[in-house]
N, C-alpha and C positions, 0 to 999 in steps of 0.2 A: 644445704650442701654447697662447697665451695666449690670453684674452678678447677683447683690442682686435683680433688679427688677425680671430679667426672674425668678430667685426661687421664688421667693415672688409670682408669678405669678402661677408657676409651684403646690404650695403648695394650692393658693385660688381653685385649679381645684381637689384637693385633693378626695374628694367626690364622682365626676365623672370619675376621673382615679381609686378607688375604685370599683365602681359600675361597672365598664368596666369590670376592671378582675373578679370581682367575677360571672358577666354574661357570660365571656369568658369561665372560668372554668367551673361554670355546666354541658356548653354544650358540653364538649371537645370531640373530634373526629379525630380518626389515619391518618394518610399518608394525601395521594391525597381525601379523602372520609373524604370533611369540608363542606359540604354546610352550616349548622348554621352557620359555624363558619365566614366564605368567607360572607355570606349575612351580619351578623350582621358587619363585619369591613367595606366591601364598603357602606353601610349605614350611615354609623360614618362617614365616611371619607365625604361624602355629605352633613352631615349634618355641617362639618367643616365647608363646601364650595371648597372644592377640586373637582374633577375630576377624580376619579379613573380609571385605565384600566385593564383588564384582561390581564395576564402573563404566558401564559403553561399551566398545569394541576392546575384548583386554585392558583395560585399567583393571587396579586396584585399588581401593582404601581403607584405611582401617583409624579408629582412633582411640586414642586410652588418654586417662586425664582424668579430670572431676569439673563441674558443675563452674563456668566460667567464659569469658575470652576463649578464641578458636582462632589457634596459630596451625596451619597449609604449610607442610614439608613437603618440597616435590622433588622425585626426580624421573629421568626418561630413562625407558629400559629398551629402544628400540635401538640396532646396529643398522650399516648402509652396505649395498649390496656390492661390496670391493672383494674379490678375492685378496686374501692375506698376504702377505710377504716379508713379514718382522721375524721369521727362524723363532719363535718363542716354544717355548715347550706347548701351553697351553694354547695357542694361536688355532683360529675356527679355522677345520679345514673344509668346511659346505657353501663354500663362494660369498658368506657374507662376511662381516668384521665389526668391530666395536673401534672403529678408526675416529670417534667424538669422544671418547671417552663415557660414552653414557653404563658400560657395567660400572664403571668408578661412582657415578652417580648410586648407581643401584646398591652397590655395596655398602654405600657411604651409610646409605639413609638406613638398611636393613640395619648395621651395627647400631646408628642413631636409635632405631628401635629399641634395640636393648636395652641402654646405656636410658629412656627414658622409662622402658618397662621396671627397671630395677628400683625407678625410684618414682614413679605414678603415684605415690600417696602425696609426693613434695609438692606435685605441681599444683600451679594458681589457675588452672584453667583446662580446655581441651587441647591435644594435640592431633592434627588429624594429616596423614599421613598420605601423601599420592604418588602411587607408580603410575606413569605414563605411557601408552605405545607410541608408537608413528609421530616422532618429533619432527625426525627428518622432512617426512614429504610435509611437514606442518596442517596434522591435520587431527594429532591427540589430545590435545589439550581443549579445543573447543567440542571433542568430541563427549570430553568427561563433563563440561561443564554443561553441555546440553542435556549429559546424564545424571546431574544434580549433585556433582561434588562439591560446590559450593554450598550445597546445602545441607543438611540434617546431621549433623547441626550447622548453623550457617558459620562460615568462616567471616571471619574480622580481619586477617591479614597474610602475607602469603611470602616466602620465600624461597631460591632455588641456588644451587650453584651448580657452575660448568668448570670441568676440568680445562685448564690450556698446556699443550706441548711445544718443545722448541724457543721456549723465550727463555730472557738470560736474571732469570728471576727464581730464586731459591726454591724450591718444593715445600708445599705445606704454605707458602704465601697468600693470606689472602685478599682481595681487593675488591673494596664497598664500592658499586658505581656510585657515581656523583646523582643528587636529584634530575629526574627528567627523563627525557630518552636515553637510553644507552645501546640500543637495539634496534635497526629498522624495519620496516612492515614488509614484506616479501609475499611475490604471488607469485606462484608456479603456473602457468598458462600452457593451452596445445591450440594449435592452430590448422584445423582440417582443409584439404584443400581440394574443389571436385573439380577437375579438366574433362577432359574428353580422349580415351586411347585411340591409337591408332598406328600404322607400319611408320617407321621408322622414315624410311624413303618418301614418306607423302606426308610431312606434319600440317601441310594446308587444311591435311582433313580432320583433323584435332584439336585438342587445349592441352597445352601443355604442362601439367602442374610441377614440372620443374623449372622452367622458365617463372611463372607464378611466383614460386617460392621464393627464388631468386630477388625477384623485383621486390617483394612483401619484407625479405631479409632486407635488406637495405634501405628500403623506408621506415622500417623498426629504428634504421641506428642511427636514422635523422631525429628521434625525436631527442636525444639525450645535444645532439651537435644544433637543434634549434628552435626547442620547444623547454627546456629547463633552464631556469636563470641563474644567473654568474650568484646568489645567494641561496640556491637551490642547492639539491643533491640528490644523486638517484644511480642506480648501474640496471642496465637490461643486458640477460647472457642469450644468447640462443645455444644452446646445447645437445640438440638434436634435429637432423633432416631425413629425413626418409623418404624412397618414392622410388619406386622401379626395380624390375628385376632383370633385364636383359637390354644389353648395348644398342640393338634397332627396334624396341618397340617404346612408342610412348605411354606410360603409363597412365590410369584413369584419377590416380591421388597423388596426395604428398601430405608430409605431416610435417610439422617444423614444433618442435616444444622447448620452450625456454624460463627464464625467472627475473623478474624485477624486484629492485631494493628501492626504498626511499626513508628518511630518519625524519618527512612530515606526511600526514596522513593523507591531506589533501591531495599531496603529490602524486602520490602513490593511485590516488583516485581517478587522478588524471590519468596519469600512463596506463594504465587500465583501460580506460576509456578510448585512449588512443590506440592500444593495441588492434580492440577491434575494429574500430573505424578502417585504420590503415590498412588491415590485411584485407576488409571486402572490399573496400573502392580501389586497393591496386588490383586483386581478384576480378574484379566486375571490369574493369579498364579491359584484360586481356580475356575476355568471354568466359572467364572461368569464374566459382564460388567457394569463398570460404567462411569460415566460424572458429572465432575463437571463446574456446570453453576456460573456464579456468580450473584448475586441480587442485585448490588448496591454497591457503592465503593465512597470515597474522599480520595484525597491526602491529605499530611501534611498540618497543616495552618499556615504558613507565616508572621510574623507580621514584615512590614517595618518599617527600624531603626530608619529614620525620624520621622515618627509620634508617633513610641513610648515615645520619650522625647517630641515631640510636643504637645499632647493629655495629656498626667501627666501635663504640665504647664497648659494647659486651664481649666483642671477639679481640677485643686489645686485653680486659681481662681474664681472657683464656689461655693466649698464645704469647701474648704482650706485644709492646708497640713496635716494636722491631718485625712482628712478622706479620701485620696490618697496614693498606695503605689505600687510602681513597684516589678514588681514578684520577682527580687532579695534580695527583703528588707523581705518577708515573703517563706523564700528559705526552702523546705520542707514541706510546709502545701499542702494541694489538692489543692488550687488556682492557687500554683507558675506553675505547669507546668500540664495541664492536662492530667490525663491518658484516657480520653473518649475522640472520636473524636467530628468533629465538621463540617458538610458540605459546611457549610461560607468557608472553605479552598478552595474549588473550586473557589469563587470569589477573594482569596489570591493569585491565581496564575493566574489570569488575571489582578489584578491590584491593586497600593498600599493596602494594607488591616491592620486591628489592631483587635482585640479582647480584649475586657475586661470583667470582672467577677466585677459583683455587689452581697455582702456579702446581706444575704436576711435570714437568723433566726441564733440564737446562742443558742445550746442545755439548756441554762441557761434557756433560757424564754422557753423552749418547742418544738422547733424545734431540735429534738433529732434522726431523720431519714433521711437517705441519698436521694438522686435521685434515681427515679425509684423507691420506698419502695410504696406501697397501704398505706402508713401511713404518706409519706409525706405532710410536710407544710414550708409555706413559709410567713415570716415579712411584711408584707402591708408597713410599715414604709422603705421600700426599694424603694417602686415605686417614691414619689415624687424625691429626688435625681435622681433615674433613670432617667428617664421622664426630666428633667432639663437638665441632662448631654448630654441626647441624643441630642435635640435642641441646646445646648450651643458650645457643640464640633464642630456640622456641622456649627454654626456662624463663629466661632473663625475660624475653618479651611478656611472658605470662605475668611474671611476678611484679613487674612495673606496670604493668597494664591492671592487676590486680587491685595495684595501689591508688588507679586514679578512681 
């Protein structure tokens, strides 16, 4: 089969890869807690003619193919917990949202389904297919893998792509990260803190864990101002404090939860390291005790050197070279190197992996808000190329992998 067919193919399904995501989105739903979501894909996936099986907490995977090489189509089907604000006819209206674009992901790869089911005799090998939960809090993908999607059969290699909104980059664009990281490691942390309550009027006779917190918050944001080096890179957010319920009593806790980035692993292991340190010995300084747990964590993601010029040739003879472009050709824009992580890195460091970014609105037409905004939106005219590329890539990689 040639290119121009599967698009041609990929584009007549248009309709139903439309109606997918805009059903996907309605219903969108956080983390591990998808049951709409999980029922309506293994449904789809049957109605294909697949076989799906359950993977971990809500995963999915299914695979069709013949006796060969094992190419890992992923995407994440998990929304974040934003109430809406884009006026969309289909817009969720149960306080969460698909503000990452992951129904696009979900659509992409359900059509990609197709589009390989129709021609499963062609292929040189397996293709094995992964819906993902809880990308967000970064905790689905190492969930699947400990529930044995790399295995049976074992995968050989792995790719993913993430939709991007608001860049000044056509729709349907898509772009090969360069080999290496393209992604940094991110850990989401919480940080408990015990004082001692007591009346407001007398805090002599207390610990005060908002004071604590206080002091713990700001020797956090020493570490980035004098413990990372001028050839370093790292961000720490704090994002939440909590503690107390009333104006004259001191309270007996406080909680502070935040997330660190680094694009080297070690780094990343460091600040880690330091977070707890810093928050018990300023904790213990003022008579008070804390602990920091961590909630969730991925390493760097990985993109192997091979398939980054491998995957630009096949998706150049899909869409042609005009609508492909390796992260060094747009060096500066939010695409070439991501500052958000990305969980897929867990399965980059078990085996070859690639990431690509499909351009999905340009502020010209309307898509004027970033990821994560209650406002965001995303080009529909992204999904057919999507959808095409997912299917074409696992061909091409089959069929050359075949060869060797």
């Amino acid at each position: 089969m040639n290119h121009e067919t599967l698009f041609n193919e990929a584009q007549a399904l248009e309709s139903t890869l439309v109606a997918d995501r805009r059903a996907l989105h309605a219903r969108a739903e956080v983390a591990f807690d998808l049951k709409e979501t999980y029922d309506y894909v293994w449904n789809k996936l049957i109605e294909i003619g697949l076989e799906p099986k359950s993977c971990g907490r809500r995963g999915i995977t299914c695979t069709l193919g013949n006796p060969g090489k094992v190419f890992l189509l992923r995407a994440d089907m998990d929304g974040l917990p934003i109430q809406e604000e884009t006026g969309l006819p289909f817009a969720c209206e149960k306080g969460s949202m698909h503000a990452c674009g992951h129904d696009m992901h979900t659509a992409m790869l359900l059509n990609a389904a197709r589009l390989l089911k129709a021609h499963e005799r062609e292929l040189k090998g397996t293709v094995k297919l992964m819906f993902q939960p809880a990308e967000e809090p970064i905790e689905g993908s190492r969930d699947m893998i400990d529930a044995g999607v790399l295995e049976n059969p074992r995968v050989d290699a792995a790719m993913m792509f993430h939709v991007m909104t608001n860049q000044p980059i056509p729709a349907g664009t898509v772009i090969i990260s360069a080999p290496g990281v393209s992604a940094p490691a991110a850990g989401m942390f919480r940080i408990d803190i015990q004082g001692k309550g007591a009346h407001g009027a007398m805090p002599n006779t207390g610990i005060d864990p908002i004071h604590v917190a206080a002091h713990i918050v700001l020797g956090l944001e020493e570490i980035n101002a004098r413990e990372i080096g001028i050839n370093e890179s790292a961000a720490l957010t704090l994002g939440m404090i909590s503690s107390g319920a009333n104006a004259n009593v001191i309270p007996d806790t406080a909680i502070i939860r935040g997330n660190f980035r680094a694009y080297d692993d070690e780094v990343f292991q460091r600040i880690q390291r330091r977070i707890g340190e810093i928050s018990e010995g300023t904790a213990a300084t003022f008579r008070a005790k804390a602990k920091m747990t961590m909630a969730g964590s991925c390493p760097t993601l990985l993109n192997d050197t091979g398939m980054s010029a491998q995957v630009q040739g096949y998706v150049e003879e899909l869409l042609g070279p005009g609508k492909v472009f390796g992260a060094a050709q747009i060096a500066g824009s939010a695409v070439s190197r991501s500052t958000g992580s990305e969980d897929f890195a867990a399965i980059s460091h078990e085996v070859p992996s690639l990431m690509l970014a499909l351009a999905a609105g340009e502020p010209k037409n309307g898509h004027c808000f970033p990821l994560h905004n209650p406002k965001t939106s995303f080009d529909e005219a992204a999904l057919v190329p999507g959808s095409a590329c997912y299917a074409w890539i696992a061909m091409r990689w089959l069929e050359d992998s075949a060869k060797d």
